[in-house]
N, C-alpha and C positions, 0 to 999 in steps of 0.2 A: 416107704412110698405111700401103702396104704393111708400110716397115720396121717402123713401131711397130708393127705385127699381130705380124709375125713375133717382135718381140724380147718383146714382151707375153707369147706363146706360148712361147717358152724361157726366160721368167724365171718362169713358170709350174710350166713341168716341172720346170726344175731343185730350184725351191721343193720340188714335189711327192717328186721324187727324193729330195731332203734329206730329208724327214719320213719317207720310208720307208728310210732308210739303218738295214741291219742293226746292230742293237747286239751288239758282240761280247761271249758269253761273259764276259771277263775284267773288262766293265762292270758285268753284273749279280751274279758273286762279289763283286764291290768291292761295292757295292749293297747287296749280304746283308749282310759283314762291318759293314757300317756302323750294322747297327741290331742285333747282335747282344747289346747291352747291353739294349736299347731292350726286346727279344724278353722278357728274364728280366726285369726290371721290371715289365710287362703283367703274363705268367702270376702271378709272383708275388703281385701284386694280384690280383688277379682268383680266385688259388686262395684267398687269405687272407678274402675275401669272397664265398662262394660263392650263388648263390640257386637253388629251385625251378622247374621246369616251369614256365611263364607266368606266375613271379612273377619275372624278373629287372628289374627296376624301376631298381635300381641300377646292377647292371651295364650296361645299356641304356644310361641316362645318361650312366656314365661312359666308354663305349665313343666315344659319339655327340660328347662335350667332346675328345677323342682327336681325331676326325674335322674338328669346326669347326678345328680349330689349323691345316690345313692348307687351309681355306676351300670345302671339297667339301659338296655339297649332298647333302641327305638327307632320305627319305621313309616317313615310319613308315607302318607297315604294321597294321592290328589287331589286336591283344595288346600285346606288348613287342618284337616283330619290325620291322627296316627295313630299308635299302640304302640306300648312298651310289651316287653315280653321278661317275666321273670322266670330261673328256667331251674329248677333245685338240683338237674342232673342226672336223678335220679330217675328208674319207669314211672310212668303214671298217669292215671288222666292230664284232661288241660280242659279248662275251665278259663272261661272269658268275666269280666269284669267290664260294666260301660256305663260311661256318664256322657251329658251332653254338655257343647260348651255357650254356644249363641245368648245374646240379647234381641231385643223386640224395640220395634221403634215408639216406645211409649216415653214420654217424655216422666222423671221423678218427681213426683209425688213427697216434700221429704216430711210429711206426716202418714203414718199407719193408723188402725182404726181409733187410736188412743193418746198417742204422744209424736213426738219427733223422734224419724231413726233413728241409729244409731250409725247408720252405715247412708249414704247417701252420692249417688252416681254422678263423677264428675265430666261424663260426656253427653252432653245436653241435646236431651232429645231420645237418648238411648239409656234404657236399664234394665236392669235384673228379674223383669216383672213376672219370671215364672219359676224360680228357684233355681236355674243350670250353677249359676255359680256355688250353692249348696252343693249339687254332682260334684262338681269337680273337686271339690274340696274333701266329702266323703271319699270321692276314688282315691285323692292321692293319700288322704289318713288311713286308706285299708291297704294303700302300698307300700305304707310305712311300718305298721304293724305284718304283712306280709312277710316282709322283707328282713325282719328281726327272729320269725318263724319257721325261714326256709329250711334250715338245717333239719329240721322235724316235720317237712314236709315232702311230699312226692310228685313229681307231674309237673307241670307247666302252669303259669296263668299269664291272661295275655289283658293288660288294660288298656281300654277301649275308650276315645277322644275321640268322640262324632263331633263333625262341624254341621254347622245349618240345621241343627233338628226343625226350627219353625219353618222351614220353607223346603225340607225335605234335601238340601241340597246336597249330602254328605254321605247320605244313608247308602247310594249306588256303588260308589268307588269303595267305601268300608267294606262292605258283603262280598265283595269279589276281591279286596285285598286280604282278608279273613278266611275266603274260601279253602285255599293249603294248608292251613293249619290245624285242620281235624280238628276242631272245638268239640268238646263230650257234652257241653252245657256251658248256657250264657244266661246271668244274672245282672239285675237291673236295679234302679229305684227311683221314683218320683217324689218330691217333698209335694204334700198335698196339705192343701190348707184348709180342709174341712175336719181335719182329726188331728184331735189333740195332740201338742206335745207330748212324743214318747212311744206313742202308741202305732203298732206297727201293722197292715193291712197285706194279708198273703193267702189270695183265693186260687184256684185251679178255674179253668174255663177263660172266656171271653172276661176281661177286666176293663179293657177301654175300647172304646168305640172304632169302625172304620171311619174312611172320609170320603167324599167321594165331591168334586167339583161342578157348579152347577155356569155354562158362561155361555151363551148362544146369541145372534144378533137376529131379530124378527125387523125383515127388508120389506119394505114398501118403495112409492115413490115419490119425493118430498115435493113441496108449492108455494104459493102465497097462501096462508091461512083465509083470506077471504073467503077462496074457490075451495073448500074443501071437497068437496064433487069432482074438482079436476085433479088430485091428488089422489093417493092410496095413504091410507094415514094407519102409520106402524103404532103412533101410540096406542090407538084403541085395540088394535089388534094381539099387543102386547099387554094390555090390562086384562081382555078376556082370555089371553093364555093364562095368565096366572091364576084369574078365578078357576078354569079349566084343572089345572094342575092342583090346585088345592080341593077341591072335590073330587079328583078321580083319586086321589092320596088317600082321601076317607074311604073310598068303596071299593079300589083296587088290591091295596095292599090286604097282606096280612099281619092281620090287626095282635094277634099275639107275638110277633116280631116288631122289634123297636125299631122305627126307620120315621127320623126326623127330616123333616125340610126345612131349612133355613135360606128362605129370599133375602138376599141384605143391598141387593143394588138392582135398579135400574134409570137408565140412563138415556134421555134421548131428546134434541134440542137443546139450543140455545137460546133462542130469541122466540117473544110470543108468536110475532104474527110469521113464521117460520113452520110447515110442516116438515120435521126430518123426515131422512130418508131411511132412516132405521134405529132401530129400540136395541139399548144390550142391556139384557138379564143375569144376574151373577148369583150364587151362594152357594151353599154347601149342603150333601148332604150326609148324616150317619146314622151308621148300624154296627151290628154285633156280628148279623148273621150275612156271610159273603151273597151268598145266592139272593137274598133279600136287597142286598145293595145294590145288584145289578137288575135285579126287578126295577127297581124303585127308576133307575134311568131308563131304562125302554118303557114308562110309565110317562115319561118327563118328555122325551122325544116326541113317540108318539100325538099326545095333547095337543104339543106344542106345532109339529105339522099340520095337522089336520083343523088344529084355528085356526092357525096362519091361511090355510089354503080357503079357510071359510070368507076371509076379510081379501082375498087375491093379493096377500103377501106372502113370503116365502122367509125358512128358518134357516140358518147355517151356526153347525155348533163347533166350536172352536176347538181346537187340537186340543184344551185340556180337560175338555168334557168327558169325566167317568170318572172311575173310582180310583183314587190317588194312593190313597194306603188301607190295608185291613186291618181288621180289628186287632187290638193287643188279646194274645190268647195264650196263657200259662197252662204249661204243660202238665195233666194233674197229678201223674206222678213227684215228678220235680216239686211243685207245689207243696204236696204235703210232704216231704222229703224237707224242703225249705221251712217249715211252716213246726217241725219237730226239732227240727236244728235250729230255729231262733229260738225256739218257747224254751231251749236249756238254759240260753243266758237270760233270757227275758223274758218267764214264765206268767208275768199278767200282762205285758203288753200288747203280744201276738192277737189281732182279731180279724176275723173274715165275715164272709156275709153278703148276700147280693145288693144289697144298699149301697154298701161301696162303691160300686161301679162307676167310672166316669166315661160320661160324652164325649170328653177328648181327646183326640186322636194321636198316636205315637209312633215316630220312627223306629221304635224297640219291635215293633210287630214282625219285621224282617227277616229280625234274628232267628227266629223260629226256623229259617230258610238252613239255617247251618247246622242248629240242633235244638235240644230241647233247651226250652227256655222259660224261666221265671222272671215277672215284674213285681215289684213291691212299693206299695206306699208307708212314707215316711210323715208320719201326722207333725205339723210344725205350729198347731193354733194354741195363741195363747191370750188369753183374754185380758189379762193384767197387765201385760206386754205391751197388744194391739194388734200381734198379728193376727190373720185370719179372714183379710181380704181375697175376695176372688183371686186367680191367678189372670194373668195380663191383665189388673188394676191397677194402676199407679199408684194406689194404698197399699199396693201386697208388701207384706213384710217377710221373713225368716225370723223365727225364734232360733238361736244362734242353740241354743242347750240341746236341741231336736238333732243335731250334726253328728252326733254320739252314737245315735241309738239306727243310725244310717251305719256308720263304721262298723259297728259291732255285728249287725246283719250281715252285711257285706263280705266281713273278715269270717266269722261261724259260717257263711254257708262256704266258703272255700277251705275253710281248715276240714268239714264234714264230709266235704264233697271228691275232696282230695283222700280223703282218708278211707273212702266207704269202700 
């Protein structure tokens, strides 16, 4: 009886041992290379058919007939949002995986900085102007490659189909359909088109920007433009708020925290000899640091009151006055954790640095809410090519070779992270 305990107990462990036998490196480049065709197929499709914030319908679908091929089960989420979950069966962390899927209402552009695409959007009015279809295509090549590794792997992984990242629409119902599932760590990546093809960007701290909405209407009371004396006239009232706001932003803030103002509308009449009856002010603002983002509105408020009251018109700020989302902010352990786990398969590409940092703002900042969390940029500029347009430029392009070095991040940090 003893024996069979013991031998039970070492056919056990070894088992055990086995499922946690490291996968070398040279597996998971094999791994990438393998679906590297698979990569440009996806985006392709996927650019060719682009949809809307909370309307991607199609692509959802077509994403989700992708996923059954491989027999992984899936759990929609409210909108057009889901996750797959792959499960090895075996104890072990669980680690998230997430890409975004939306388009932007830019109409295509079908030249980039140099040539004619090669890929060009056949729903007009609508395309690809910030890489998501790149996401989606890295997710489902690192579920493929995954998915051929489970046997040699531990834990859970759950991949993550946000709908609406540009208008925030999806990000709600994900975080709270993700809630039960105990995420130990959730990995990310953006194609960014200020860094080269290949090259891959993985800081600790604050890496993208928060946002914070700027839309209030300054109320007067409108006339015939001859009588201006017999009117309150919101225009002027609203030019000197904004001077107001741009000088208390120089002397108010602090100036060693990054906090930008972006005015981009105001709006008010129709007709010349018309005084309206009120002025709406709109933009954005961002930062890095939370406390600084909410300074920077009761700076904005404020101003705005107390002009207003100088000119005897009055301010009303609209329900989506304040700060919309926080900054993206990589957790620095995970960070360098990520950042030791790319450089083994891609030992010159890995680089960080506060330069890198961008201004714009990410539904990925969320995640943090669940657990520790990593974003990474994925460089896709390529000069010979053409890509390396702004991102929501109608020139932005994808260097389709850049798709690779997304999968192989993606797949090393969960074969390491699962392993560790």
């Amino acid at each position: 009886m003893r024996i069979s305990i013991l031998f039970f107990l070492c056919f056990c462990g070894v088992s055990l041992l086995s499922a946690q036998k490291t996968v070398k490196k040279e597996v998971v480049l094999e791994k990438v290379r393998a679906v590297d065709s698979y990569l440009r197929e996806i985006r392709g499709y996927l650019h060719e058919h682009p949809e809307l914030s909370g309307k991607e319908f199609e692509t959802a679908r077509f994403i989700r007939a992708e996923i059954a091929g491989l027999g992984i089960p899936v759990t929609e989420v409210p909108g057009t949002g889901f996750y797959a979950v792959l499960d090895t069966r075996k104890p072990g962390k669980t680690v998230g995986l997430r890409a975004d899927m939306d388009a932007l209402p830019i109409p295509e552009n079908p030249l980039n900085l140099k040539q004619r695409k090669n890929r060009i959007s056949q729903n007009e009015g609508v395309s690809h102007a910030c890489g998501h279809d790149g996401h989606v295509a890295i997710l489902l090549g690192a579920m493929k490659a995954l998915y051929e590794l489970q046997n040699r792997l531990t834990g859970k992984i759950i991949f993550i189909f946000e709908e609406g990242e540009e208008t925030n629409s999806g990000i709600p119902a994900m975080i709270e359909a993700l809630r039960p599932l105990k995420i130990d760590a959730v990995y990310g990546n953006h194609l960014k088109s200020s860094l080269n093809t290949g090259y891959i960007y993985i800081q600790e701290g604050a890496i993208m920007a928060g946002t914070g909405t700027i839309a209030f209407d300054v109320t007067g009371q409108g006339g015939h433009a001859s009588r201006p004396d017999l009117s309150v006239n919101p225009v002027f009232a609203a030019a000197n708020i904004l001077t107001g706001i741009s000088i208390a932003w120089n002397n108010q803030r602090d100036i060693t925290k990054t906090l930008t103002l972006g005015i981009s509308q105001i709006h008010g009449g129709e007709v010349y000899n018309v005084i309206p009856n009120s002025v709406f002010i709109g933009g954005t603002i961002r930062f890095f640091d939370f406390a600084e983002g909410e300074k920077g509105f009761s700076i904005l408020r404020k101003v705005s009151e107390d002009i207003a009251k100088a000119h005897n018109c009055s301010v009303k700020f609209h329900d989506k006055m304040g700060i919309a989302m926080g900054p993206v902010v990589n957790d620095p352990a995970l960070a360098r954790f990520t950042r030791e786990a790319v450089g083994e398969i891609y030992p010159d590409k890995v680089i960080s640095g506060k330069q890198y940092i961008w201004y714009a703002a990410e539904t990925f900042a969320r995640y943090g809410e669940l657990a520790p969390a990593v974003f990474t940029f994925v460089g896709i500029k390529n000069e010979t090519l053409g890509s390396g347009a702004e991102h929501h430029n109608d020139r932005f392009d994808v260097d389709e070779d850049a798709l690779q070095y997304g999968v192989g991040a993606m797949t090393q940090f969960a074969v390491k992270f699962l392993s560790k």
